[in-house]
Every structure is written in structure tokens, then in C-alpha cells.
C-alpha positions in Angstrom: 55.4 45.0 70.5 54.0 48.5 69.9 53.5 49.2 66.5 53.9 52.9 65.9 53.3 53.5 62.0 50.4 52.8 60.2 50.9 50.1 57.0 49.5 49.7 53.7 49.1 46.1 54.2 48.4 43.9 57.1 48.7 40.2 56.0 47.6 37.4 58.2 49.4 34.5 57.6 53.0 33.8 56.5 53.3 31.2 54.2 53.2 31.1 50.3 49.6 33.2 50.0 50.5 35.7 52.5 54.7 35.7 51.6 54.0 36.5 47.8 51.2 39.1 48.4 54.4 40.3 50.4 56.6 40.4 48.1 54.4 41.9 45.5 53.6 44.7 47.9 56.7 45.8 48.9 58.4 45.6 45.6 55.4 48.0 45.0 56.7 50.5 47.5 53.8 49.7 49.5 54.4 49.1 53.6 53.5 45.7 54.9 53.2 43.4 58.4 52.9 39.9 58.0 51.4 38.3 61.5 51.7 34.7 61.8 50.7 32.6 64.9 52.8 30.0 64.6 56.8 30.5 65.9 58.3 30.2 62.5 57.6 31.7 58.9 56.9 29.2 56.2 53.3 28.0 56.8 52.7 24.7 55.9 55.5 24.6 54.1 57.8 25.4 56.7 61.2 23.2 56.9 63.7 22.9 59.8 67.0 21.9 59.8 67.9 18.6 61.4 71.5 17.3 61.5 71.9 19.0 57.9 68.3 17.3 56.6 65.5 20.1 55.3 62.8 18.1 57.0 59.3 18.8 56.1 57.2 19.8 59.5 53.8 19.3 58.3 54.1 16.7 55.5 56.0 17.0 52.8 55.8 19.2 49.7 57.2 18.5 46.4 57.1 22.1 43.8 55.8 20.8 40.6 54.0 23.3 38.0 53.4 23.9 34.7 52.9 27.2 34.8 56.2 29.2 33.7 54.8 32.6 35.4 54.6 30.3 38.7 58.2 28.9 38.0 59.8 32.1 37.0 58.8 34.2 39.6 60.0 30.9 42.2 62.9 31.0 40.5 63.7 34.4 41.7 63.7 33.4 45.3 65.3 29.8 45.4 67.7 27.3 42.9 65.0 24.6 43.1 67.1 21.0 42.7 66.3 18.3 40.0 63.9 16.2 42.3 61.1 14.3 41.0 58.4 12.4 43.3 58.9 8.7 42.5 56.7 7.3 46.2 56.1 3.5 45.9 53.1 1.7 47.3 54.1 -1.4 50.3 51.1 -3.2 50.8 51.7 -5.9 53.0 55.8 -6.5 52.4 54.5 -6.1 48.8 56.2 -3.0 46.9 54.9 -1.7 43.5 55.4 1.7 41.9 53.2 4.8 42.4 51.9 6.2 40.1 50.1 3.6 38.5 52.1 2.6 35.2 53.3 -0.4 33.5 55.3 -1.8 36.1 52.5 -1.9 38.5 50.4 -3.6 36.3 53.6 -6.2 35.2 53.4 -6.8 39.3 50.1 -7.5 39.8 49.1 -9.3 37.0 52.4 -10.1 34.9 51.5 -8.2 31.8 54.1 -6.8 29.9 52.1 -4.4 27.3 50.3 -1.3 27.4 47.2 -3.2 25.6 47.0 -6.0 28.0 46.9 -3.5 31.0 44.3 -2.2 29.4 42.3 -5.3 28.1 42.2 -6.1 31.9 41.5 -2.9 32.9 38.3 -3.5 31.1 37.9 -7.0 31.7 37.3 -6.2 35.4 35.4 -2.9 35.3 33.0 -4.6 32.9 32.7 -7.6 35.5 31.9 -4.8 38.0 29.0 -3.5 35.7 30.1 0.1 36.3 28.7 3.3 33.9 28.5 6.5 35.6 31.1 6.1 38.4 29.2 7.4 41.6 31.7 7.3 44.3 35.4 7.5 44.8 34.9 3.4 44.7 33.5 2.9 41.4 35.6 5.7 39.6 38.9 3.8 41.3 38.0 0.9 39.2 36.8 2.8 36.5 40.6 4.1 36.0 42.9 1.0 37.7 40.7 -2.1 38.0 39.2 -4.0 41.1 42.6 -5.7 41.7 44.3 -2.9 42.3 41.9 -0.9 44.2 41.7 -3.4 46.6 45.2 -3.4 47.2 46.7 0.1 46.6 44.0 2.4 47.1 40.9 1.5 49.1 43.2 0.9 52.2 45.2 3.9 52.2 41.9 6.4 51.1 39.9 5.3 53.8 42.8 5.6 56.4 43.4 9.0 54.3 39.3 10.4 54.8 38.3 8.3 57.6 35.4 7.1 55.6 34.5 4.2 53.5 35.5 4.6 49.3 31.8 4.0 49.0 31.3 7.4 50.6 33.7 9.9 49.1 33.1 11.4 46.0 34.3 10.5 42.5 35.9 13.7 42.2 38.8 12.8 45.1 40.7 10.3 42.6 39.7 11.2 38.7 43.3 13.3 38.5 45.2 10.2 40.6 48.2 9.5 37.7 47.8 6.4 35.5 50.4 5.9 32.9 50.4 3.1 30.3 54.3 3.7 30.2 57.3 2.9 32.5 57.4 6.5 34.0 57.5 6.8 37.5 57.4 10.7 37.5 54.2 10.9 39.8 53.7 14.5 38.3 53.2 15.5 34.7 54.6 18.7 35.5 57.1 20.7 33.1 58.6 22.0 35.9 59.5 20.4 39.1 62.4 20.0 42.0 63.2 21.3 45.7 64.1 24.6 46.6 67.9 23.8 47.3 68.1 25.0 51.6 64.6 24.0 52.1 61.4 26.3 51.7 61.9 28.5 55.2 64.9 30.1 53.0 63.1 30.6 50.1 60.1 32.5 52.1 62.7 34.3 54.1 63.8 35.5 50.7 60.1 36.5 49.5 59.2 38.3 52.7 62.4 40.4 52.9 61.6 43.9 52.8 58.2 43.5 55.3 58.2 43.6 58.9 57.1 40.2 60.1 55.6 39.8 63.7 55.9 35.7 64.6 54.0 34.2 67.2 51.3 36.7 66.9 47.5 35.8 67.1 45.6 39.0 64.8 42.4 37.4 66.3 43.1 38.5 70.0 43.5 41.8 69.1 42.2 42.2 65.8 41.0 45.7 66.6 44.2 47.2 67.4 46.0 45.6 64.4 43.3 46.9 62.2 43.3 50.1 63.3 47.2 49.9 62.0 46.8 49.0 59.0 44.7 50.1 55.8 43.6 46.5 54.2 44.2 43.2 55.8 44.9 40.1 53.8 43.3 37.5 55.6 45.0 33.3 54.7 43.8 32.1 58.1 40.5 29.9 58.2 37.7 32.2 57.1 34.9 30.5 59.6 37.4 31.1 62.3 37.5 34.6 61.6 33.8 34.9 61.8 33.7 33.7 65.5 32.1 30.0 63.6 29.1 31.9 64.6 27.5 29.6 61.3 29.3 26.8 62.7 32.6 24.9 61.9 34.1 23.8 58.4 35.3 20.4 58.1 38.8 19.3 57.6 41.1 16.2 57.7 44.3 16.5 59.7 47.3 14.9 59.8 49.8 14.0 62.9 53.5 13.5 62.0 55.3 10.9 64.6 59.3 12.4 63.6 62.4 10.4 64.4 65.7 11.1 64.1 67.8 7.5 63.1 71.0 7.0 64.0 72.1 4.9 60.1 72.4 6.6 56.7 69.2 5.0 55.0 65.9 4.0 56.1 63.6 3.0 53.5 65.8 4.1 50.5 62.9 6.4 49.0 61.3 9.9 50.2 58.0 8.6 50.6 56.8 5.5 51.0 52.4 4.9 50.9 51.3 1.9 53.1 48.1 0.9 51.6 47.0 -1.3 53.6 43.9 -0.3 56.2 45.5 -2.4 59.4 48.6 0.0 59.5 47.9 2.7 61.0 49.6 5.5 59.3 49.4 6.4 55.5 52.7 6.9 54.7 56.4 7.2 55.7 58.9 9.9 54.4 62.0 9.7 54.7 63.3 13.5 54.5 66.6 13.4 53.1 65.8 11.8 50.0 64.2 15.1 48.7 68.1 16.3 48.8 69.6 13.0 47.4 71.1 12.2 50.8 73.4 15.1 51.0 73.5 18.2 52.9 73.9 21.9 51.3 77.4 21.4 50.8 76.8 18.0 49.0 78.4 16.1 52.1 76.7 12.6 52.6 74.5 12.5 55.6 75.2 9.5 58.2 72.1 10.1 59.9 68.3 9.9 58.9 65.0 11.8 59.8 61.4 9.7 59.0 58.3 11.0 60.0 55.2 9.0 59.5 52.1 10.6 59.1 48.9 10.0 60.6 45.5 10.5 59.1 42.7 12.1 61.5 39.3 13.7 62.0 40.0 17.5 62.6 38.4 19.3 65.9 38.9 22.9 66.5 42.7 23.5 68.2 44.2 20.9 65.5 46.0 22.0 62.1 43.2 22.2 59.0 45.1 20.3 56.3 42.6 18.9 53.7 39.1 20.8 53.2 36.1 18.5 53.2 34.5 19.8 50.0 31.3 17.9 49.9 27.9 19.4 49.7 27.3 20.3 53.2 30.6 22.1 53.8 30.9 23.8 50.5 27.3 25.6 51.7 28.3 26.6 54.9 31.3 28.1 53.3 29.5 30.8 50.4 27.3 31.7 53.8 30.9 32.6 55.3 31.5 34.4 51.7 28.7 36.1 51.8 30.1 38.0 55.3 33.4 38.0 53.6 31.8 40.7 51.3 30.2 42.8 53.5 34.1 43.3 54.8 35.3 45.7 52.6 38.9 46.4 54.1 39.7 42.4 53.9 40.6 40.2 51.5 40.2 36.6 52.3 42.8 34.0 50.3 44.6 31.1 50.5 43.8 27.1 51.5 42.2 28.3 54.3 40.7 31.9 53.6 38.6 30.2 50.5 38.4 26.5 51.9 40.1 25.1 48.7 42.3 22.8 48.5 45.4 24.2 46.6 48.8 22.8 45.3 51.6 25.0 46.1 51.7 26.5 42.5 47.8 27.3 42.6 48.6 29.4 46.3 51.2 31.2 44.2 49.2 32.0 41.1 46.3 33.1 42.8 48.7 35.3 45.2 49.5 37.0 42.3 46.8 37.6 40.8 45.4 39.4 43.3 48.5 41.2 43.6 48.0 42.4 40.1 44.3 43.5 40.8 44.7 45.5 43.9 48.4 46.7 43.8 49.3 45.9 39.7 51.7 45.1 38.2 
């Protein structure tokens, strides 16, 4: 396509960074051309319609924020459903609630107060002799016990990292939900749900008002798209941009194995964590449970979609998912910053653009803050 007008924005990258920035933008008055690689709109985020199921093409995403900016300005875009993320643990046939709360703890060890969880709680981190916890291991235990470590977290975290708990840092698992009540709300969110006709609709609806090029790599022609444009807003991975002339950032990926089912009900939950290490994916979702079964007229759906997900070591050509933040990675990235800066015209941001891992209310936020610094508000 020849471009033949010259825009205040370029913005690489169409999901929830790049689509708010969008948005922001061009309810400015300001021109924008969002450039995604991929065939579709969305990012990671990105749903597609399967016999009347929203399914979730690269894992699934649940909105849950406290922030009522964050929820507001969603709000605008999408009617976001009552949903709330209830997953279960099955380790081994076994099946006990996620998050961690009282009717885990009845299950594993038949306790039936908040004080007895806890008296064993202790009982077993003091038989581990555990202060400081120094790894992902020791702080598990610190917060759940050895009992249920073993069973409902070591297994899944090592298929999840693809290294040993031993090995991971603490950090990973201090904000994993532990509840001495019967709530299974895995989120302590105020706000929380599904936009109602999936996430593609509700970016469709943020973007409207840009021209949006799909399918389009700004990297193999980043001069001409430049030369278009009068700032670029860069979400893509920022050592990727930089030619990994300082070599490559780590990630975790995912692979998604997607069926469609001919019955009405698979596993009768959205997501289901299998936490022990011999199966070989992490988790199962089953995709129409984030609509309660029905389609957007509120017809019952006599078909299924599951997609289990499979943990793996990234390599350059796969999708970056989860950024490896430890010591070595996090240095390599501020020497990518530091080229960042010498860029005046871009602006890196997003998962990707600042190698930090981001819930979908953080993207948002921080899209609009820098919307408020460089266009205002």
C-alpha cells in the first residue's frame, strides 16, 4: 500500500498499548497508522469467533482492575460481563480450589478454621527452618506450606519456567492469592468481567478513527514508514528493534494445542491448572465458560472449544509471552534503554517495548499516561 499523507503518529503494534495510544490520539485530532504484523488486530489479546465461542488465541485473559480510570475508560469501548476467575488445581484426578483458601486447606489436611490453616501453615514452615525466603521454593512454603507446594505449585511452576523452584526467584509467587476465607475470586480486584463479543470488538472500537495497516512488518521497511510519519510508538520487542546487536532477551512462550469438541461441556470450568510435573501442559481452558456457555444472543452453545497450553523455552521466530526478569536479562535490557534514548522520534512501551511483564490494566494505564504527557489530556 502506498501511503501518500504524512501522520502525526505511527504506532507499531495493535493491541491494548498501541490501540489506546490510538484512541487517545485521534480523539486529540491528531492523524495516526497503527502497523501490526500479525493478520488480525487485538495483540495478545486477540479473540476469534468459533461456532459462537470468543476463544482466547494466545491464552486467556481475564480484565480485572482496581483502578476506576482503567475501568471507566474500558467501559467506554465494551459492556464487560460479570465473570470472575474461579480456575481449580487437578493434581493427579485430585481437584482443590485455586486460589489457595479455606477449602483447599479443608482438602488437604481436613481443617475446618482459618486458625488451624494457619497453625499448620507454621507448623510446617518452621519444620523447614525457613527465615529470609531465597527462592521461589522457600517463599512457596513461606505462604502455603510444604504440603501444598509439593502438590499444587512446584509441578505446574517448573513446567511454567522450565526451571527448578529452587532456581526462580522469590519475587515470581509473593502476590500468588492466599485467602483464609471461602472465596474463590482468584482476583481481589474491584472491578472485573469479559468484554461481552470478546476483546477483537472492543479494540476495533478503540482504534476506530486510525488507519490500521494488518499484516505489515515496520522492521522491513522501517525507513519508508518513518519517513511518513512524525513520532513512532514502538510496542514491539525493543532488542528486536535494535537488530539484538547486544544480544537476545529472554522469554518464556507458550504453545496452545486448540480443539473444537463436538458435546456441550468439557471440564465444566474456564481453566483448569494441572499441577502435576508428568503432564505435559500447564493448564486447560475451556473458552466458553468466560461467556457462561452462551453465545451473544444468550443461546446455549452445543459445542465446545479447549485449548491446552504448553509451556516452552522461547528462540527468536516464537511469540515472547513472559519476560525473564532476572539479573542478567534486566541488564541487557537498560543497555537496550540506553539506545532507546538516543532515539528521540520513538517512544518504546508496552510488555514488549519495556520487557515488563504487565496485566492488561497496567498496559492501559501506562498507555494513558503517556498519552497525557505527549498529546494531554
Amino acid at each position: 500500500m502506498e501511503l501518500t499523507r504524512k501522520y502525526d503518529y505511527l504506532i507499531v503494534g495493535a493491541g491494548l498499548f498501541g490501540a489506546v495510544f490510538a484512541q487517545r490520539a485521534v480523539e486529540a485530532g491528531r492523524s495516526v497508522l497503527v502497523l501490526d504484523r500479525r493478520p488480525q488486530i487485538g495483540g495478545n489479546v486477540y479473540t476469534r469467533d468459533v461456532e459462537g465461542i470468543h476463544v482466547h488465541q494466545y491464552g486467556a485473559h481475564i480484565f480485572h482492575t482496581n483502578d476506576r480510570r482503567v475501568w471507566d475508560y474500558v467501559s467506554r469501548f465494551a459492556d464487560f460481563n460479570r465473570f470472575t476467575n474461579s480456575p481449580v488445581a487437578n493434581y493427579r484426578g485430585e481437584i482443590y480450589s485455586l486460589p489457595f483458601n479455606m477449602y483447599t486447606f479443608n482438602k488437604m489436611w481436613g481443617v475446618v478454621t482459618p486458625e488451624q490453616a494457619r497453625a499448620e501453615i507454621d507448623r510446617q514452615k518452621s519444620d523447614c527452618g525457613i527465615g529470609e525466603p531465597r527462592n521461589l521454593e522457600e517463599q512457596a512454603i513461606t505462604l502455603v506450606g510444604r504440603d501444598i507446594y509439593e502438590k499444587l505449585v512446584k509441578g505446574y511452576t517448573e513446567k511454567q519456567w522450565g526451571r527448578p523452584c529452587t532456581e526462580l526467584p522469590a519475587f515470581i509467587i509473593r502476590r500468588l492469592p492466599v485467602r483464609y476465607t471461602y472465596d474463590n475470586n482468584y482476583f481481589n480486584a474491584l472491578f472485573q468481567g469479559i468484554p461481552m463479543g470478546g476483546y477483537t470488538k472492543m479494540v476495533r472500537a478503540m482504534l476506530e478513527g486510525a488507519d490500521v495497516l494488518t499484516d505489515t512488518d515496520y522492521l522491513t521497511d522501517k525507513d519508508y514508514f518513518d519517513a511518513r510519519s512524525s513520532h513512532v510508538i514502538y510496542t514491539g520487542a525493543i532488542d528486536e528493534y535494535f537488530g539484538y546487536t547486544l544480544g537476545n532477551l529472554e522469554y518464556r512462550s507458550v504453545r496452545f494445542e486448540t480443539e473444537l469438541l463436538d458435546q456441550e461441556n468439557y471440564q465444566g470450568n474456564a481453566a483448569v491448572n494441572y499441577t502435576d510435573r508428568e503432564t505435559p501442559w500447564t493448564r486447560i481452558i475451556e473458552h466458553k465458560w468466560f461467556q457462561f456457555g452462551l453465545d451473544d444472543e444468550g443461546k446455549t452453545i452445543p459445542k465446545t472449544v479447549i485449548s491446552r497450553e504448553f509451556s516452552q523455552e522461547w528462540k527468536p521466530g516464537d511469540e515472547p509471552y513472559y519476560p525473564l526478569n532476572d539479573e542478567r536479562n534486566n541488564r541487557l535490557y537498560c543497555e537496550y534503554r540506553k539506545l532507546a534514548e538516543s532515539e528521540p522520534d520513538i517512544t518504546f512501551g508496552g510488555r514488549l517495548g519495556e520487557y515488563k511483564y504487565y496485566d492488561m490494566d497496567q498496559v492501559i494505564a501506562a498507555a494513558l499516561d503517556l498519552a497525557d504527557r505527549m498529546i494531554g489530556a
